[in-house]
C-alpha positions as CSV (number, residue, x, y, z in Angstrom):
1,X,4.3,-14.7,-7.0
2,X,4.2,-12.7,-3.8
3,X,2.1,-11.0,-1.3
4,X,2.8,-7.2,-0.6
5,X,1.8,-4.6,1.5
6,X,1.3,-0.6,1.2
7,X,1.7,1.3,4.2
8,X,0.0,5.0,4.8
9,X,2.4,6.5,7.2
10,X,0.6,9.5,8.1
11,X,-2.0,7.1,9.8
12,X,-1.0,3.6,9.6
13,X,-3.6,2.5,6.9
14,X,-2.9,-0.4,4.9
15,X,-3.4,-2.5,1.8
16,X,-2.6,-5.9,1.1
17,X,-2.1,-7.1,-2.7
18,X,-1.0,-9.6,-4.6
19,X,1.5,-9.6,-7.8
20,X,2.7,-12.7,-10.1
21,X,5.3,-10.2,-11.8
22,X,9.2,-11.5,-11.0
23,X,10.1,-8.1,-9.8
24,X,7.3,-7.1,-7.4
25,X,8.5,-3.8,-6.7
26,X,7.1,-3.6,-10.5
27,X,3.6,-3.9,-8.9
28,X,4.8,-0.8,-6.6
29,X,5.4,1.5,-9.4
30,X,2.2,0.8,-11.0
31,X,0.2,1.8,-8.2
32,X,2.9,5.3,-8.6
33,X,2.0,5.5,-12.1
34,X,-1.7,5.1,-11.5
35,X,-2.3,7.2,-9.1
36,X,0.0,10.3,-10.8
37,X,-1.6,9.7,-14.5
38,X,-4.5,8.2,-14.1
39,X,-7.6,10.1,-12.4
40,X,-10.0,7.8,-12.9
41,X,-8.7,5.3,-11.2
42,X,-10.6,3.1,-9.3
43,X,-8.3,1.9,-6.8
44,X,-8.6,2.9,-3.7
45,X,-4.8,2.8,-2.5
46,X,-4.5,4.6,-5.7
47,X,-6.4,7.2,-4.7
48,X,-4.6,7.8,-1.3
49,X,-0.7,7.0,-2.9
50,X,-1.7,10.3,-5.3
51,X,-3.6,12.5,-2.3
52,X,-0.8,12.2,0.0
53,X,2.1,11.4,-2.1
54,X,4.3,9.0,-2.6
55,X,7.4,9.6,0.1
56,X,4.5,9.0,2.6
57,X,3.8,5.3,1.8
58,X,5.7,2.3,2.1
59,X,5.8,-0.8,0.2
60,X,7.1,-4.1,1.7
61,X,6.8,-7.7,0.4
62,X,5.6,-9.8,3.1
63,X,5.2,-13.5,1.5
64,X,6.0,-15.6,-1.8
65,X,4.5,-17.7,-3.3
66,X,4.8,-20.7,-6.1
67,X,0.9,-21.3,-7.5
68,X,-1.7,-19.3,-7.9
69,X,-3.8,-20.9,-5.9
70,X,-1.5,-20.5,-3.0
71,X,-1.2,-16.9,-3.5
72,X,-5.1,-16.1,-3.4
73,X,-5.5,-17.9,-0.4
74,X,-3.0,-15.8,1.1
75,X,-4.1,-12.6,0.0
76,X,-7.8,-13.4,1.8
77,X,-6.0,-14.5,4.9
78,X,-4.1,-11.0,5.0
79,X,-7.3,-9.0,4.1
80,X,-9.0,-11.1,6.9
81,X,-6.7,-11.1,9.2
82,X,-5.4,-7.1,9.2
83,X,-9.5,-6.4,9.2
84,X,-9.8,-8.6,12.3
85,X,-6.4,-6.9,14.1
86,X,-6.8,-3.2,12.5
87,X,-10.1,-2.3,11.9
88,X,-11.6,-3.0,8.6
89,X,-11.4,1.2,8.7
90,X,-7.6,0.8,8.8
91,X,-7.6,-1.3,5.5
92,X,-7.9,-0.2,2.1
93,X,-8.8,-3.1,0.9
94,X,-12.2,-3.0,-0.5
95,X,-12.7,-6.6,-1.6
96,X,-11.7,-9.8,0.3
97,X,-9.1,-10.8,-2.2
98,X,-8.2,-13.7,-4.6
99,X,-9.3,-13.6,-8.1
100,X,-12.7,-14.0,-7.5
101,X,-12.7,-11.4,-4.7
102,X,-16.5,-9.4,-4.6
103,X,-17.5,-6.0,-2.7
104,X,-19.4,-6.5,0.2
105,X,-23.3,-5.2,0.2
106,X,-21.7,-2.3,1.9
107,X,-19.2,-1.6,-0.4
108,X,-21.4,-2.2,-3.3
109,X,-24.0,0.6,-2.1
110,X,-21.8,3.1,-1.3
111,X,-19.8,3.2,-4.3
112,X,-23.3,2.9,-6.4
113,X,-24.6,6.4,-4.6
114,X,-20.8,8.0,-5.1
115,X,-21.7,7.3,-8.9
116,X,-23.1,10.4,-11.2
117,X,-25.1,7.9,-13.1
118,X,-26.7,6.8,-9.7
119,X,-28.1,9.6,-9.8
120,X,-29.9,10.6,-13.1
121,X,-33.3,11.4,-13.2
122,X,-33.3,11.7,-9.0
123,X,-33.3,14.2,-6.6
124,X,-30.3,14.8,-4.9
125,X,-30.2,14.8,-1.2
126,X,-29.8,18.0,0.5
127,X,-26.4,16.7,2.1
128,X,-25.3,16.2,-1.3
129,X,-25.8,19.6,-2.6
130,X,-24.5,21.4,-0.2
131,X,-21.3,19.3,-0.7
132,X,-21.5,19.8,-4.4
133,X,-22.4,24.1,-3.8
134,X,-19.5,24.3,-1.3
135,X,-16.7,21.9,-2.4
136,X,-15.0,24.5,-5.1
137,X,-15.7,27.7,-2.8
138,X,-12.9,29.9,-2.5
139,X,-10.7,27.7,-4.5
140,X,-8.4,30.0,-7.0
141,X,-5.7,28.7,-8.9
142,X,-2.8,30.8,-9.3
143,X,-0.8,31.2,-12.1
144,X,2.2,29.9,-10.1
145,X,0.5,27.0,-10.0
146,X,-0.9,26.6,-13.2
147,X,2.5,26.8,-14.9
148,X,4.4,24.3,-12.4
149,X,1.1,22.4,-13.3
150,X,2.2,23.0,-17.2
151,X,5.8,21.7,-16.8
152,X,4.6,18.4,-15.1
153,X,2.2,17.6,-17.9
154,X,5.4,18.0,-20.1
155,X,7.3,16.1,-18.3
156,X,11.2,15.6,-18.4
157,X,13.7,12.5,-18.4
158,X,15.2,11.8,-15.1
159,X,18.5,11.7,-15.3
160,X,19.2,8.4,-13.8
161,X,16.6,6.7,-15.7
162,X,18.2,3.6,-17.5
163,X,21.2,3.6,-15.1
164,X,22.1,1.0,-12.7
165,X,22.0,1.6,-9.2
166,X,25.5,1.6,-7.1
167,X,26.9,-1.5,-5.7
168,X,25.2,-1.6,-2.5
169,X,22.5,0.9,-2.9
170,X,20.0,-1.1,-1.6
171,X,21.9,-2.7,1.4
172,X,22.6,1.5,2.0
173,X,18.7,2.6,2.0
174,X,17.4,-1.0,4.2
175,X,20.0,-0.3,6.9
176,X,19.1,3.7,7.0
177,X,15.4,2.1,8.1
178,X,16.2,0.0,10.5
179,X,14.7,0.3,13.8
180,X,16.2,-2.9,15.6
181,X,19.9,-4.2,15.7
182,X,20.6,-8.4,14.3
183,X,20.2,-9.6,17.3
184,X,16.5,-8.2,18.4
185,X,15.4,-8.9,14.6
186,X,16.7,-12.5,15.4
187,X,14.5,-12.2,18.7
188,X,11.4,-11.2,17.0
189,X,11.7,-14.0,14.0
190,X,12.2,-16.6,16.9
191,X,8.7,-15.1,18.6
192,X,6.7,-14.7,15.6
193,X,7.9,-18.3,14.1
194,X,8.7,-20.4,17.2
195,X,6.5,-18.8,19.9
196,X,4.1,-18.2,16.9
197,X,3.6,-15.0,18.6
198,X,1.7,-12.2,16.0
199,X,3.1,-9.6,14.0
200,X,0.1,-7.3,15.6
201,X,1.1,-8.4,19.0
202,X,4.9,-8.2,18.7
203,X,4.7,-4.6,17.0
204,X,2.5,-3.6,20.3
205,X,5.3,-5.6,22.7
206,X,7.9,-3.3,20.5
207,X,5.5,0.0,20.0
208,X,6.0,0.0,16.3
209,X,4.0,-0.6,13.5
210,X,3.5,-3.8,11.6
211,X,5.1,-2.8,8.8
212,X,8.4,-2.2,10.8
213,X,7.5,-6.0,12.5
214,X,7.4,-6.6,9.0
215,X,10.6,-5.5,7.5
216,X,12.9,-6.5,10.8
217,X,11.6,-10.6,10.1
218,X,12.1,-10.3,6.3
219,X,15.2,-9.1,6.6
220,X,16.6,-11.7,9.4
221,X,15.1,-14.7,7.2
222,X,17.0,-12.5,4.1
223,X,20.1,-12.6,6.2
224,X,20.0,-16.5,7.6
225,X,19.3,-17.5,3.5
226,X,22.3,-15.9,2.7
227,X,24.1,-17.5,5.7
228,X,23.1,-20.7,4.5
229,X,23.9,-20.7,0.9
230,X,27.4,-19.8,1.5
């Protein structure tokens, strides 16, 4: 069970979730495969991963956890906490997580007057219209465009589906994003767990963003595990 996070990296936006799937970077490629096939979706991280793409978000596992219980409680610290040090505008997070997680009034209204059916039998307001009489002006699809749009819908196999990846593929792509050598990833676990210093406050000590703060502990409590079962 584990806590993850999904980066924007155009502007730093981020959502926290929560998976119980053994592989959580299972979790990662449903939000991929929501937000490519489905356009109804209702998730807002969705939404974004499909607008701006895929190659501009990250996804990074930040805790684990071994009851459910456990793993709620965590999810509404995170949503809490990245509100409270972000902005709630700079988390995508709409409710305040855990199972029983509920839209604020806010929320609630907002997403109640974004609905058609909100709407039936009323009289729109003039804001409204003019976004409705201007949103599809000038807007010509070519046929360039319809035809790439053609051969997506058909789709094609990958040719590396089903194949196993190299012998230290991964080990390859985590060292091509690191930002900090061993030794100041060992500096910045010893802050964050000994000094119990923030990931907010160390990734504006470092001029980084959290998610880099993020990735540099995992990987040096990765690395001392491995130190320690051998």
């Amino acid at each position: 069970m584990f806590i993850y996070t999904i980066t924007n990296k155009l502007n730093n936006k981020i959502y926290i979730g929560q998976t119980i799937q053994k592989n959580p970077r299972s979790r990662w490629r449903n939000h991929v495969y929501e937000a490519k096939h489905n356009k109804e979706t209702q998730c807002v991280v969705d939404k974004a991963i499909a607008k701006y793409g895929t190659e501009n978000f990250e996804f990074l596992v930040i805790e684990a956890h071994s009851t459910s219980e456990e793993l709620n409680q965590a999810e509404i610290y995170w949503i809490e906490h990245l509100r409270n040090a972000l902005g709630k505008e700079n988390v995508y997070n709409l409710l305040d997580g855990g199972q029983n997680g509920k839209h604020s009034e806010e929320t609630r209204k907002k997403m109640s007057e974004n609905s058609p059916k909100y709407w039936l039998g009323k009289n729109l307001p003039d804001d409204m219209k003019e976004k409705i009489a201007h949103g599809n002006k000038g807007k010509v699809i070519s046929e360039e465009a319809k035809q790439k749009s053609s051969a997506t819908q058909k789709g094609r196999p990958s040719p590396h589906k089903g194949k196993p990846k190299p012998i230290g593929f991964g080990d390859q792509m985590s060292q091509k994003k690191k930002t900090f050598t061993d030794e100041q990833e060992q500096i910045i676990a010893h802050k964050h767990f000994v000094e119990k210093i923030t990931m907010e406050n160390l990734a504006k000590e470092y001029r980084v963003g959290i998610g880099t703060i993020h990735r540099a502990i995992q990987r040096h409590k990765s690395a001392t595990s491995d130190e320690q079962n051998h």
